[in-house]
C-alpha positions in Angstrom: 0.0 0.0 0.0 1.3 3.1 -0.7 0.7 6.9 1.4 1.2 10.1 0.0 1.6 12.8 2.8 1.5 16.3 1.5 3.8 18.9 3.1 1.0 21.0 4.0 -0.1 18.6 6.5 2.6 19.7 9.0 6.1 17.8 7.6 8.8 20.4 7.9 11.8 17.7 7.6 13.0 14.3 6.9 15.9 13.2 7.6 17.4 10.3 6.7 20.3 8.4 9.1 19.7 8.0 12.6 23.1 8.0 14.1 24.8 10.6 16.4 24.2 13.3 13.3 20.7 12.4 12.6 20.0 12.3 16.0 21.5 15.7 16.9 19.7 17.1 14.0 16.3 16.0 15.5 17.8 17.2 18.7 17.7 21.0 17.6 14.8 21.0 14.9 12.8 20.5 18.3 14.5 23.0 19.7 13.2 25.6 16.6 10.0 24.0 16.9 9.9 22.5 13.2 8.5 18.8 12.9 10.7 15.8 11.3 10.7 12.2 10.6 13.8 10.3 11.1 14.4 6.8 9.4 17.3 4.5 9.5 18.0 1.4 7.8 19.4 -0.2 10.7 17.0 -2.6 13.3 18.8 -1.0 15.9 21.2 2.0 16.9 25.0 1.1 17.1 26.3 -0.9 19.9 30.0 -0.3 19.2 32.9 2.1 20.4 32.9 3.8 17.1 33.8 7.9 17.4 35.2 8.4 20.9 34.6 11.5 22.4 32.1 14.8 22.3 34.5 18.1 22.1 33.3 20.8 24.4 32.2 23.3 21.2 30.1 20.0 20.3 28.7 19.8 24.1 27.9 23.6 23.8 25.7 23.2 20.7 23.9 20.1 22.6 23.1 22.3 25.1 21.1 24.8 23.9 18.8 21.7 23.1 19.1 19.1 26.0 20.5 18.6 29.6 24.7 17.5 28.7 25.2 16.5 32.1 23.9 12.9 31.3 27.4 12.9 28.5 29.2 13.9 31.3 28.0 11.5 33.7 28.0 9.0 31.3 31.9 9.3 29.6 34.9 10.4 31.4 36.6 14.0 30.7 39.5 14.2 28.2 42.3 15.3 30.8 45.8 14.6 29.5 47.5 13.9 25.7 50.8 12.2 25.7 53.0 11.2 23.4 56.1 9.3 23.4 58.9 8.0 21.4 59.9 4.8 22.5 60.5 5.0 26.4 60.8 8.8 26.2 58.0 11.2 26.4 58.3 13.6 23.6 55.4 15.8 24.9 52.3 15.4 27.9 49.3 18.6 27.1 47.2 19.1 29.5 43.6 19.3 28.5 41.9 20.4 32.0 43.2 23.6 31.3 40.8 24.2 28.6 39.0 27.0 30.8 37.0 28.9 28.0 33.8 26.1 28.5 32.3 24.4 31.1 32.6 21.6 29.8 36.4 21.7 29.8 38.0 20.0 26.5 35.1 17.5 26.2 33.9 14.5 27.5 35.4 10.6 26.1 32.0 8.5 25.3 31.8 5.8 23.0 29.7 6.5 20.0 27.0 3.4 21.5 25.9 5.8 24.7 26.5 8.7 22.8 23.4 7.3 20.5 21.8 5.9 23.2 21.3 9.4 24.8 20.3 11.4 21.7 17.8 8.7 21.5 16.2 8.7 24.8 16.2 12.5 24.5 14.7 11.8 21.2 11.8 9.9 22.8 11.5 12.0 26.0 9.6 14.8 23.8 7.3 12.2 21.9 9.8 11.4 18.9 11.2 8.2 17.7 13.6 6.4 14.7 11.8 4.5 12.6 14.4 1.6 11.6 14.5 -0.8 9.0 13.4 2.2 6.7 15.4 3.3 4.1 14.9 6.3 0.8 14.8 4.5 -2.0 14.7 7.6 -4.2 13.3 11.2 -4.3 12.3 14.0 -6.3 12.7 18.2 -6.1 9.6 19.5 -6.8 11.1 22.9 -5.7 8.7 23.8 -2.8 8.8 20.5 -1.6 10.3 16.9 -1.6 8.8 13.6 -2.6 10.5 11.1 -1.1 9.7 7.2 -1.8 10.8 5.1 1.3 10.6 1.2 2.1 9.9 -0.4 5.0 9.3 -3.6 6.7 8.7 -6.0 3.9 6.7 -5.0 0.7 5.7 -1.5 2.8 6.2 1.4 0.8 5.3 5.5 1.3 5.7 8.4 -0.3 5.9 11.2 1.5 6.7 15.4 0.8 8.4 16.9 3.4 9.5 20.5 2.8 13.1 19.5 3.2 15.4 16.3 3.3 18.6 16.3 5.2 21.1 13.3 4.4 22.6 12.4 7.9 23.2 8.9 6.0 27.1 8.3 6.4 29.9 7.8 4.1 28.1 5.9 1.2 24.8 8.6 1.4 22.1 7.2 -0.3 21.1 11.3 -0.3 24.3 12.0 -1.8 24.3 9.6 -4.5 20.9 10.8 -5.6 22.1 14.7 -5.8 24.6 13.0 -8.0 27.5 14.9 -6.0 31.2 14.1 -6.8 33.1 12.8 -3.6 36.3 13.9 -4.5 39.6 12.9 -2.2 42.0 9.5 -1.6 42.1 6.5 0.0 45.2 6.4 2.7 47.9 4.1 2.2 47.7 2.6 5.2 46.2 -0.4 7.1 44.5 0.1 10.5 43.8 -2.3 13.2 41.6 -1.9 16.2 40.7 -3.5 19.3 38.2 -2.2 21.9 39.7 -4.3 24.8 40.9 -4.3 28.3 44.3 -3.9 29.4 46.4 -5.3 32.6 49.2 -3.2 33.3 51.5 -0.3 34.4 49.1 2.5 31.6 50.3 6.0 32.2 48.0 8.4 33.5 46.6 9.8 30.2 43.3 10.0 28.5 44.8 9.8 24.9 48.5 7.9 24.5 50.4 8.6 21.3 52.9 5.7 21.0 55.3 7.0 17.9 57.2 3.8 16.9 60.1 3.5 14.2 58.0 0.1 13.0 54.9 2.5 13.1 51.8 4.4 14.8 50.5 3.2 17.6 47.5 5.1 19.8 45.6 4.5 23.0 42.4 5.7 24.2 40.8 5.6 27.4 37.3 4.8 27.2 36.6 4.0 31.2 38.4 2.6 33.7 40.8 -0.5 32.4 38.9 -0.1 28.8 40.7 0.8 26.1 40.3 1.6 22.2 44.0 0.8 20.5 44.8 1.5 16.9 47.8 0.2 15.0 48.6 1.9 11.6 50.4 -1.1 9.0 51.3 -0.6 5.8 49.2 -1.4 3.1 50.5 -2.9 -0.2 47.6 -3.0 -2.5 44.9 -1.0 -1.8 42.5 -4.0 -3.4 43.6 -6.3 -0.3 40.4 -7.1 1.1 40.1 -6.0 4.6 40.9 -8.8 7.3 40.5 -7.9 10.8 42.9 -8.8 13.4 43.0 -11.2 16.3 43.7 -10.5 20.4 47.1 -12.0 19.4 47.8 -9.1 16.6 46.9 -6.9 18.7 49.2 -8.0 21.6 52.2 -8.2 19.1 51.5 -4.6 18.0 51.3 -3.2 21.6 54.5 -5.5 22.6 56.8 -3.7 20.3 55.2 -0.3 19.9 53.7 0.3 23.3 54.6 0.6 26.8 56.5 -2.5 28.1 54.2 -4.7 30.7 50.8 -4.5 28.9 48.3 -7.1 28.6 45.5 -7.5 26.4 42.2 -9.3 26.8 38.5 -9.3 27.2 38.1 -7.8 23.7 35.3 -6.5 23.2 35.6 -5.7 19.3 38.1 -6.1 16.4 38.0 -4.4 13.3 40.6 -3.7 10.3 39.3 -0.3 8.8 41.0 2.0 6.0 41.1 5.4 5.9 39.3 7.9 3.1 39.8 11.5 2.8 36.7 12.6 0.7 34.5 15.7 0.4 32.1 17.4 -1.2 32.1 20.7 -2.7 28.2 21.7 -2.1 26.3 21.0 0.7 23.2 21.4 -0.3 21.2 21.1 -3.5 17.8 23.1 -3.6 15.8 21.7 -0.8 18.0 18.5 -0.3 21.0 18.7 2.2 24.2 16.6 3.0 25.2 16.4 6.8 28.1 14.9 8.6 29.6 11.9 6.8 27.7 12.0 4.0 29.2 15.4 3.0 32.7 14.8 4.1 34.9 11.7 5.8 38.6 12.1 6.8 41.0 10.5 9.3 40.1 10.2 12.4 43.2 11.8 14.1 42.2 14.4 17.1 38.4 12.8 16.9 37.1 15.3 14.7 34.8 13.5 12.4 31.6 12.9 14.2 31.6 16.5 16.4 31.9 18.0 12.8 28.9 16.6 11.5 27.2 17.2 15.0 27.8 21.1 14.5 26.6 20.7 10.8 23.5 19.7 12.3 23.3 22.9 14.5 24.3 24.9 11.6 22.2 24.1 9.3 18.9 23.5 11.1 18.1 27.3 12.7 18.5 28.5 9.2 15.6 25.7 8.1 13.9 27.1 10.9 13.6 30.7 9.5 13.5 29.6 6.0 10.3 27.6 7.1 8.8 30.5 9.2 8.7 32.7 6.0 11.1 35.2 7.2 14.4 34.7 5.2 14.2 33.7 2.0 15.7 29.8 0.6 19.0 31.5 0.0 19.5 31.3 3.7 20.8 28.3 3.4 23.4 28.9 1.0 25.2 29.8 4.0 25.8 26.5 5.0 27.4 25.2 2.6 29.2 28.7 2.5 30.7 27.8 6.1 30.5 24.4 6.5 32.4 23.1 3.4 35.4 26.0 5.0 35.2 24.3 7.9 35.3 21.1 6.5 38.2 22.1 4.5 39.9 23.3 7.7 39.7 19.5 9.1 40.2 17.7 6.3 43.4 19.0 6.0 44.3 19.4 9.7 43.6 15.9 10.3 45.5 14.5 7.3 48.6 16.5 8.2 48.3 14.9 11.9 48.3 11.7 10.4 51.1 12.2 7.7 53.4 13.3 10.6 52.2 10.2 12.7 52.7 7.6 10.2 56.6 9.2 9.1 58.5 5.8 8.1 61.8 7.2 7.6 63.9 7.2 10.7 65.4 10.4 9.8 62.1 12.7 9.2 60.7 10.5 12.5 64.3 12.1 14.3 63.3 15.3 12.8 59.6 15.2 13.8 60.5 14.3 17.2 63.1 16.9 18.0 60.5 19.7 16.9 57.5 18.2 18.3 59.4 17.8 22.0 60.6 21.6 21.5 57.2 23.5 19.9 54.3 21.3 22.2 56.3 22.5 25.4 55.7 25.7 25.0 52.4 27.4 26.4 51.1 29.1 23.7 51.4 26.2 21.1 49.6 24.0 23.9 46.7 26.1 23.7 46.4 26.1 20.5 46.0 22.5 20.1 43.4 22.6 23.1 41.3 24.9 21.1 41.8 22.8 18.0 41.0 19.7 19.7 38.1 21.0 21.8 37.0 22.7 18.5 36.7 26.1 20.1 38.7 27.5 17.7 35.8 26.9 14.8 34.8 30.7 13.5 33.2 32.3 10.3 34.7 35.2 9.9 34.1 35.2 6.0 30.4 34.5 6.2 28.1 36.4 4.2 26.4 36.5 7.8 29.1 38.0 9.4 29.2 41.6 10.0 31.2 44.6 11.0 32.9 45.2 14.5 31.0 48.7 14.3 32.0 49.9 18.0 33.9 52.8 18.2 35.1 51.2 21.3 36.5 47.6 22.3 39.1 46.0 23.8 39.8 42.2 23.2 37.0 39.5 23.4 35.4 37.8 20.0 35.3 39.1 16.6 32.8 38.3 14.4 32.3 35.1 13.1 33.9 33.7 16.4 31.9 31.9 18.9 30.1 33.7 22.1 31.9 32.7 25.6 29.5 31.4 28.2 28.9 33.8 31.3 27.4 33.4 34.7 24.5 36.2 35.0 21.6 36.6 37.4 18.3 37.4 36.7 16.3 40.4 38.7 15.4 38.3 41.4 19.0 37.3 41.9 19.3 33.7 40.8 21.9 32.4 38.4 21.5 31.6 34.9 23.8 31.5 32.0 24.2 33.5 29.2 24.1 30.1 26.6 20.9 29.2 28.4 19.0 32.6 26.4 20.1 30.5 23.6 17.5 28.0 24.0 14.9 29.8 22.2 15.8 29.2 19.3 16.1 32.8 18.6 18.8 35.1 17.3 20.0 36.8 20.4 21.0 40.3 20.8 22.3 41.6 24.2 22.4 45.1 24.8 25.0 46.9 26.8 23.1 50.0 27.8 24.1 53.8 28.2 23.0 55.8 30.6 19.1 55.5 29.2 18.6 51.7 29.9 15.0 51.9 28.4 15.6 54.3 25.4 18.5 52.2 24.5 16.4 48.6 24.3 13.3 50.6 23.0 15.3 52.3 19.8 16.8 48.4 19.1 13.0 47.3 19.2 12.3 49.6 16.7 14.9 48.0 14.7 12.9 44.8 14.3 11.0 44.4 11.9 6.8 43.0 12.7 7.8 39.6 11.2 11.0 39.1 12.9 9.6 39.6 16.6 9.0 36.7 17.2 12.3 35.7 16.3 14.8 37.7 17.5 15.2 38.2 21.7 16.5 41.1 23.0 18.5 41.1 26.2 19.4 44.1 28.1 22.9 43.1 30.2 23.5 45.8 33.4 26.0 45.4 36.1 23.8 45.8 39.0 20.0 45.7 39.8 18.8 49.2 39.7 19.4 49.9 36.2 18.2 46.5 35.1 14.6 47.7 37.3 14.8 50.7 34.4 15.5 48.5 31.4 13.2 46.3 32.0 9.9 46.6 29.7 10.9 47.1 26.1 13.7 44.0 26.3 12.1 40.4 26.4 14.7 39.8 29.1 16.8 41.9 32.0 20.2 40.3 33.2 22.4 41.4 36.0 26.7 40.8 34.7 28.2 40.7 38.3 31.1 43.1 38.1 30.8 43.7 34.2 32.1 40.1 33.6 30.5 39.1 30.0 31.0 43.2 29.1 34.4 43.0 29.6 35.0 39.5 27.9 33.2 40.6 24.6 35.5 43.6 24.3 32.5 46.4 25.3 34.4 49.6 26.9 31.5 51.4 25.8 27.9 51.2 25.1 27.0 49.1 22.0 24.9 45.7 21.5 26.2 42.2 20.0 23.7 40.1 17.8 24.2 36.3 18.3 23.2 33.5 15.6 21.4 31.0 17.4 23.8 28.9 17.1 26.1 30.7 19.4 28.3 32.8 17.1 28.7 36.2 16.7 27.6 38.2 13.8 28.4 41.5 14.6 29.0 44.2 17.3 27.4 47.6 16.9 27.4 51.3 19.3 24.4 51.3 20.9 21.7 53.5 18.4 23.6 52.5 15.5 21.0 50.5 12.8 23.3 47.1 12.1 20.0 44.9 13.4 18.0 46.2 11.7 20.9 45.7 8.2 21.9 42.2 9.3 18.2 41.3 9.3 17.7 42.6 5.6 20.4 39.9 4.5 17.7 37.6 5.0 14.4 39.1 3.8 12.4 37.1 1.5 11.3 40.1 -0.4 15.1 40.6 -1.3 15.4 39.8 -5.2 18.3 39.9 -8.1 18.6 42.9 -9.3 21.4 42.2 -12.1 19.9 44.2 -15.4 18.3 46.8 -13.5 21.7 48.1 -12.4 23.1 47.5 -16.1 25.9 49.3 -17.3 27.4 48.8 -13.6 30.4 46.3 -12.5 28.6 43.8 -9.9 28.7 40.4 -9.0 25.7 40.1 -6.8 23.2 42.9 -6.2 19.8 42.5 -4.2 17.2 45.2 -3.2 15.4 45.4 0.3 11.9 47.5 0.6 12.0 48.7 3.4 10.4 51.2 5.4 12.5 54.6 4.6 12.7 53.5 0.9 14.8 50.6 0.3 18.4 48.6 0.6 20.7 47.8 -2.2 23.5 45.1 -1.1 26.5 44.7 -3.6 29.1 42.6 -3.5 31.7 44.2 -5.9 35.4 43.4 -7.3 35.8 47.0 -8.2 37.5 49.0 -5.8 35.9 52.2 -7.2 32.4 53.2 -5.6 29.1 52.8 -7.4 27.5 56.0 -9.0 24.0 57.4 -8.8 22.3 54.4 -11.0 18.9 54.2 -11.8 17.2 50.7 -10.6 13.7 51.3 -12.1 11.7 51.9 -9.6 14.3 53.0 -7.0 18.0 55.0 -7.7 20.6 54.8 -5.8 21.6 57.6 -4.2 24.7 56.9 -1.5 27.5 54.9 -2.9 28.5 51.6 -2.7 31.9 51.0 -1.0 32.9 47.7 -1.8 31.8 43.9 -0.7 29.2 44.2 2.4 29.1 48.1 2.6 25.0 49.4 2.2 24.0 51.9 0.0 20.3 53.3 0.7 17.8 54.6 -1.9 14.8 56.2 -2.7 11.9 55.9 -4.9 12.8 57.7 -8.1 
């Protein structure tokens, strides 16, 4: 029998894959309070190791949709990296000191309880997988998608969500039907692994890099004597088919390249796996997406595969959210791809370089890479770089067509936008503590408002900024340093916070009065004096009623140029090469009448 369900009947997404991805996905669509089916192929989720650990930018994201403590009750924290060459330790970092989250440098969890959470959080709002489902094949129809799936037996239904997101892993049934070229290489290498336990004199480390002249060898702690361990062997033709190792291997690996004394046993699984370092170039094709591993797969060096794809998810689904409320327009989501392929990009190539360096053969580049690595990770600076790497706290977008100007006159230090927004301990007018990341949960772009010395004329003037259809979607937050101003503010902002001492002012760079607008996905998209109109311009980026205007402004050099209506006449954005500004054009109904000062600047107009 087969169903047709029309999108109008309520069916804002499907998405298709049910792992950590998927599920995270779901995770936040609840959060922006858009409704979703998600299928999976598989009769049940994962019960293997798999990815390893949940970075603290990854635990972040989470939670602005669910309660993280249960990750962090549930794995261990990432605490110490060493790595040693032979007997000697070539370098030890020190993760706890990863101070810029609470969550330290993230929590080590096996991929099974990782899945096992998403799910129950999955279920504790009404929602569920549907397994043994799969896409069998599905069609654009531009304002919607029909999508054919298969279930149990002969069962088949077609249904048209208004979007389908591919969360479906490395061989994407999404991604083969957008007909998308996954372009990269296939590592010469052979890996084994074991998830086993291990007797013995371990040093106290969450993450042990054994560099061996014979080759790679890596530990990591999963809980107590538990260990993942991964061998890198060389790989003479890459048509070998894939043979996975006994106990015995595995003990002959860690008995030359490991610390002396080990023993390995209980295991609990064995795999041989290769290594692919693939990616797409577009992210998303009209209303179909690609997330996580079905848009890009790499080495799994510094544990970055699966928290990538998580933060896809988070990036990609408040954008669906405001495409789907009506108040940015589909090319919203060119964004995503805009700044998740760079990302992508950015740890496809970090994590193949780690993994070049780790599998040097020749003892005299392995003497070389040694003697540097021992010299640069001891110094402070260096270590906190590769916290920030590793923790993925470094991730920014600071070439986003959403990111906007630093327009304070005033600032010193903090964020730049395109950078992410540190947590901050506030308290409300009734003095009890909340944080700033918990505003986040919304759903809504965030803008926090450092007043002057007119609290309520200061959060009344942004008001004014908002457009009717964006009210409902944008919160505005007045920040004061002490409750009798926030008693004044209070009224024109949806919410009044007290920032004991001037804390979060003085981390986001404020020496003066101004405002900072938030994504909802906790980055910053631009910083602004306090009556200045960037809201009001950042929210015109993603107006529906913003259309091409490329032979009305004939005659002129442009790549890109869109007019905004507005309510003073109207908004021309250009994004040109030419360093020269634009003239007084006529646009047909409008002329420009300011210039145009190069790729982001505003000119206005008026009805001509």
């Amino acid at each position: 029998m087969t169903t047709t369900v029309k999108a109008s009947e309520g069916l804002d997404v499907l998405i298709c894959g049910a792992g950590p991805v998927g599920l995270t996905l779901a995770s936040q669509l609840h959060r922006h309070g858009l409704s979703f089916r998600i299928i999976d192929r598989n009769e049940s989720r994962t019960l293997l190791s798999k990815a390893l650990v949940v970075w603290a930018r990854s635990l972040e994201l989470l939670s602005t949709g669910l309660d993280v403590r249960s990750f962090q009750k549930a794995g261990i924290p990432a605490e110490v990296a060493e790595i040693r060459a032979g007997d000697r330790v070539v370098a030890r970092i020190d993760l706890t000191r990863q101070n810029e989250s609470p969550y330290g440098c993230g929590v080590m969890i096996p991929q099974s309880e990782t899945e096992r959470l998403l799910e129950e959080h999955l279920v504790s709002f009404g929602g569920h997988v549907e397994r043994r489902t799969e896409l069998f094949r599905f069609t654009d129809l531009g304002d919607r998608v029909r999508c054919t799936l298969h279930g149990h037996g002969d069962a088949k239904e077609v249904i048209e969500p208004a979007f389908l997101v591919g969360c479906d892993g490395a061989h994407s049934v999404v991604r083969h039907g957008l007909g998308l070229e996954f372009r990269g290489d296939l590592d010469h290498h052979r890996w084994y692994l074991a998830d086993v336990h291990v007797a013995g004199d371990m040093p106290e480390a969450t993450v042990l890099v054994c560099w061996h002249r014979a080759g790679l060898l890596v530990f990591f702690r999963i809980r107590d004597d538990r260990w993942r361990v991964i061998a890198a062997l060389d790989l003479a033709d890459a048509n070998a088919p894939r043979q996975d190792p006994t106990l015995e291997d595995m003990q002959t690996l860690v008995d030359e390249r490991g610390p002396s004394g080990l023993r390995l046993h209980d295991p609990v699984w064995l795999a041989e796996f290769r290594i692919n370092e693939r990616k797409v170039d577009r992210y998303r094709v009209g209303r179909v997406a690609v997330v996580g591993d079905a848009a890009h797969v790499h080495s799994p060096a510094g544990g970055q595969g699966m928290n990538t794809g998580m933060q896809d998810a988070c990036n990609l689904a408040w954008k669906l959210a405001l495409v789907r409320s009506g108040v940015a327009d589909i090319g919203l989501l060119d964004t995503y791809t805009n700044e998740r392929s760079a990302v992508g990009d950015l740890v496809l190539q970090a994590a193949g370089r780690v993994t070049d360096l780790a599998t040097l053969r020749n003892p005299i580049a392995q003497h070389a890479r040694n003697l540097v690595a021992s010299a640069a990770l001891h110094l402070p600076f260096v270590q906190d770089r590769a916290r920030k790497m590793l923790s993925e706290m470094s991730i920014a977008y600071p070439r986003s067509p959403l990111t906007g100007a630093d327009g304070r006159s005033h600032r010193s230090g903090g964020p730049a936008p395109g950078e992410r927004l540190p947590d901050a301990a506030l308290r409300t007018q009734a003095d009890e503590p909340k944080t700033l990341y918990s505003l986040l949960e919304s759903g809504k772009i965030l803008t926090l408002l450092f007043p002057g010395e007119d609290p309520a004329g200061d959060a009344r003037f942004l008001r004014e900024q908002i457009a009717e259809s964006w009210q409902p979607h944008v919160l505005l937050a007045t920040i004061v340093d002490s409750a009798r101003p926030a008693l004044e503010a209070a009224g024109a902002a949806d919410a009044t916070l007290v920032d004991p001492g001037g804390a979060l002012a003085q981390a986001l760079g404020f020496r003066a009065p101004g405002f900072a607008v938030i994504r909802p996905d906790g980055y910053v998209a631009l910083f602004a004096d306090v009556r200045a109109t960037s809201l009001r311009d950042w929210l015109f980026l993603v107006e529906p009623r913003a259309r091409p205007l490329p032979r009305l402004l004939k005659g002129v050099r442009f790549d890109i140029a869109y007019l905004h209506p507005g309510s003073r006449g109207a908004w021309v954005q250009m994004r040109d090469n030419e360093p020269d500004p634009v003239r007084l054009v006529p646009c047909g109904l409008f002329e420009v009448v300011s210039p145009i000062r190069g790729p982001g600047s505003w000119g206005t107009t008026s009805r001509s």
